[in-house]
N, C-alpha and C positions, 0 to 999 in steps of 0.2 A: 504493500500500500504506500505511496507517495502523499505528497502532501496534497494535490491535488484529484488523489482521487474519492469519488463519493462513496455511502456505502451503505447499504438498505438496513437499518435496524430497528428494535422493537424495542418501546420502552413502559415496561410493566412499572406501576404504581405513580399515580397523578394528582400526589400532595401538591406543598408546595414547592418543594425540592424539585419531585421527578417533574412537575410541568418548565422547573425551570429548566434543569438538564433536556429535555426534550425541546422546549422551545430554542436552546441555544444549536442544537443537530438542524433543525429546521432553516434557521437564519441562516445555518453556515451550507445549507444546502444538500443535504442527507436528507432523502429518502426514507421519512419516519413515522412508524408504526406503534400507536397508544393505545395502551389500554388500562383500564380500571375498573372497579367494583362498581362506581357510580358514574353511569356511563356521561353523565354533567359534565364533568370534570378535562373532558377532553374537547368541550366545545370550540374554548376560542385558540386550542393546538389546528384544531380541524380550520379554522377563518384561517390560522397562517399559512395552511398547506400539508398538516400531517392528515395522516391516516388512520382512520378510527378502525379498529378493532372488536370484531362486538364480543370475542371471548379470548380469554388469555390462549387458550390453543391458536385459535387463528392469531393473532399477535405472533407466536414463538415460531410460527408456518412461514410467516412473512420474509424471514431475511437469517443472515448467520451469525447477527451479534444479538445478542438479547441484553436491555437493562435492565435489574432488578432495582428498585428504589421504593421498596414497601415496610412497613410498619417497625416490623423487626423481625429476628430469626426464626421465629415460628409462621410466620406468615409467607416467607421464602417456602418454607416446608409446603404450608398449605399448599400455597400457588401452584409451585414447581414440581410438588410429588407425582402429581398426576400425569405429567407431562414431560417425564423423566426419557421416555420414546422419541415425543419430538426433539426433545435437543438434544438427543445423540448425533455426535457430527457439529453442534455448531459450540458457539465461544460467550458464554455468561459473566458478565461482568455485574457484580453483587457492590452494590454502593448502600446497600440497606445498614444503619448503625448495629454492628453485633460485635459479642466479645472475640480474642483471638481466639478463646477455645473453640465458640459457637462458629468462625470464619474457617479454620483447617476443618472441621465436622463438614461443611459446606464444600468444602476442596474436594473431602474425600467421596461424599457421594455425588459430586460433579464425577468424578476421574472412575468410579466406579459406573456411573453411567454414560460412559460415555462422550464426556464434555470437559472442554476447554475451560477452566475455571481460571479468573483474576478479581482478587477479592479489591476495594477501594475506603479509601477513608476520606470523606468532602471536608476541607478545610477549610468552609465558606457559607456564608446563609443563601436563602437563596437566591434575592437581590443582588449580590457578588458573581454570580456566575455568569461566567464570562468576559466578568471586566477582570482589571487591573488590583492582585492582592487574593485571588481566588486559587486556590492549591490543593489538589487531590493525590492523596496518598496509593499506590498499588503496591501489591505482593501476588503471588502466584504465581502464573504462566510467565514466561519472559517470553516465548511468542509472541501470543494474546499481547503484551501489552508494547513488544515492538509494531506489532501490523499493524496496530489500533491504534497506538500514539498520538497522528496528526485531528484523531479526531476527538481521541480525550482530551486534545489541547483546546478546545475548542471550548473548556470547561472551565479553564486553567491552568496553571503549571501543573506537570503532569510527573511525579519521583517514585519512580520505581526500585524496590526496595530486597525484593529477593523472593526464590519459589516458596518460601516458606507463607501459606497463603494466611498465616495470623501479625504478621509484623505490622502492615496496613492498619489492623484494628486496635493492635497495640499503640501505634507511635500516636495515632488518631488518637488515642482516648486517655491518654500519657499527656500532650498538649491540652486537649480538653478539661482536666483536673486541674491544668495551672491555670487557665478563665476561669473557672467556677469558683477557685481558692480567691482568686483576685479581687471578682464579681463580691465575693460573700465580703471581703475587706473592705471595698469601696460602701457596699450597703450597711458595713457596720458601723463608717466611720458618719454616714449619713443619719445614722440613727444615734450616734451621740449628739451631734451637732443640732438637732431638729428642736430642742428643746430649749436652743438659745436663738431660735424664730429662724435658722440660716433653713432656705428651702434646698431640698434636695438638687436641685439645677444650679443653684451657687456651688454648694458642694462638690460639683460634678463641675465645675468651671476651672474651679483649683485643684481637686484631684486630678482630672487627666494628665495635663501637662505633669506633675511631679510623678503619678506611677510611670510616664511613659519615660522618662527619665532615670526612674530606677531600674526597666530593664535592662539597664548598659550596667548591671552588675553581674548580669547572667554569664559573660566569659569567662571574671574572675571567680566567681565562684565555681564554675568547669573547670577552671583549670586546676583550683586546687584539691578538687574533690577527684581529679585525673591524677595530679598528681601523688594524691592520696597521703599530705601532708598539711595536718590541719594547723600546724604552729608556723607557719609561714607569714613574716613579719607584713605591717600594711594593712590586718585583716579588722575588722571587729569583732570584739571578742562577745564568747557566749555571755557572760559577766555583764558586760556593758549592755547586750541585747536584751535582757529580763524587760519584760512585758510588767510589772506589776502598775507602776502608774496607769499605762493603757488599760488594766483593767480596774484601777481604782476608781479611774476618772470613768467608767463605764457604768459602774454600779452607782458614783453620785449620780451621773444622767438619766439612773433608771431604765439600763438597755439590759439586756443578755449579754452573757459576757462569751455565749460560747466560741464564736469564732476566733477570737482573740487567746482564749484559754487552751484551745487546742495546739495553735501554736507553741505557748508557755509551755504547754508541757512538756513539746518536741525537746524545747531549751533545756527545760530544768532536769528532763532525764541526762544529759550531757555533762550538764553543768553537777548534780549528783555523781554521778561517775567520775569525777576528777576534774575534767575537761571546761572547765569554765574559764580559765585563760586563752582558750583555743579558740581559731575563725567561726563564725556564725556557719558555715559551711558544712562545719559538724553534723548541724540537723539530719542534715543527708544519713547521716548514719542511724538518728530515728528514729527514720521510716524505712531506711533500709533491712533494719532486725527490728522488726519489733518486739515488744515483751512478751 
């Protein structure tokens, strides 16, 4: 497959994900076949030029790449158990959120029936796809994901990661925990502040710019956690990083103190152990053994 050429494909589940990956196939000029439980959902895919499907069979009849972008791993099962026949022979590409267990499980009775498996991991909402900042994670086939390249590009940056078809749901959902941890900071720090009249949108004015600013600590900390040398001069120490104000000032404000406290704790197991003169970087070790 060249960058130029097209390619008939079918794109089972029409959230709002899969309408967006479907609509970006269509724009780029693919040959695209939808389908869904709610046959609504593929109306205005059909006003751009795709092709409705009235049953997941005819969908997977249609062409040799199938998209799956449905619920989650049991709905894969659903879908696809019946229809284990027709895609013997062609190439499934599983962009549905599932664990790395749940993703090699999916490898394996791809490969046992018959089918090309590359599992994916979307680094983007759905508004993102397509544009600039959109990134989708692959493991499994290294065929499948050379032939198909020019067109998973079409989605985003496209990093292909190895046959192992759970690394994808891995690294995906590894990145996903550091937004949610972030997400819960930013909302906790909103929720101290509310009760001295500051609205959430002020909040969110001055936090941006300073978290976006502390990710430029994420090298140093790699590298000391690579190098696996947590007393390396320069560092801030566990000592220094004790959380207790942040949670003092949380309980005057009359907020929860959990997200904050979870953190402390990473600390204080550390800082118990000895290690309290040592880089904040310790933490990593944690979460890395836990008790």
């Amino acid at each position: 497959m060249t960058t130029h050429d097209k390619v008939r494909v079918s794109v089972l589940g029409l959230g709002e994900m899969g309408r967006a990956l479907a609509g970006a196939l269509v724009k780029d000029g693919h040959t695209t076949t939808v389908w869904n439980r709610s046959p609504g959902k593929a109306d205005d895919l059909v006003a751009q030029g795709a092709e409705r499907a009235a049953t997941a069979r005819d969908a997977v009849r249609a062409g040799p790449l199938v998209i799956a972008c449905l619920l989650d791993h049991a709905s894969v099962h659903e879908v696809l158990d019946p229809l284990a026949g027709e895609l013997a022979g062609r190439t499934l590409i599983n962009v549905t959120t599932t664990s790395p267990a749940q993703s090699r499980e999916l490898a394996a009775w791809a490969a046992d029936a018959g089918v090309t498996y590359l599992d994916g991991g979307i680094m983007a909402v759905p508004d993102m796809i397509g544009k600039a900042g959109s990134s989708v994670l692959y493991s499994g086939s290294a065929d499948a994901f050379d032939r198909y390249k020019p067109l998973l590009d079409t989605w985003g940056t496209s990093t292909y990661f190895g046959e192992d078809a759970g690394l994808a749901s891995l690294y995906d959902l590894a990145l996903l925990a550091g937004m949610y941890v972030m997400f819960a900071g930013f909302l906790h720090g909103a929720a101290m502040v509310a009760p001295s009249g500051m609205r959430a949108g002020e909040f969110a004015a001055m936090a941006a710019p300073w978290l976006s600013a502390m990710t430029g600590a994420f090298e140093g900390f790699a590298a000391v956690i690579d190098g696996g040398d947590y007393t390396v001069e320069g560092q801030q120490s566990l000592e220094f990083s004790d959380l207790g104000d942040i949670l003092a000032a949380s309980s005057d404000q009359g907020v929860s103190t959990e997200a904050v406290a979870m953190v402390q704790r990473l600390i204080r197991r550390q800082i118990d152990a000895g290690h309290g003169g040592e880089g904040f970087a310790r933490v990593f070790e944690s979460i890395r053994r836990p008790q």
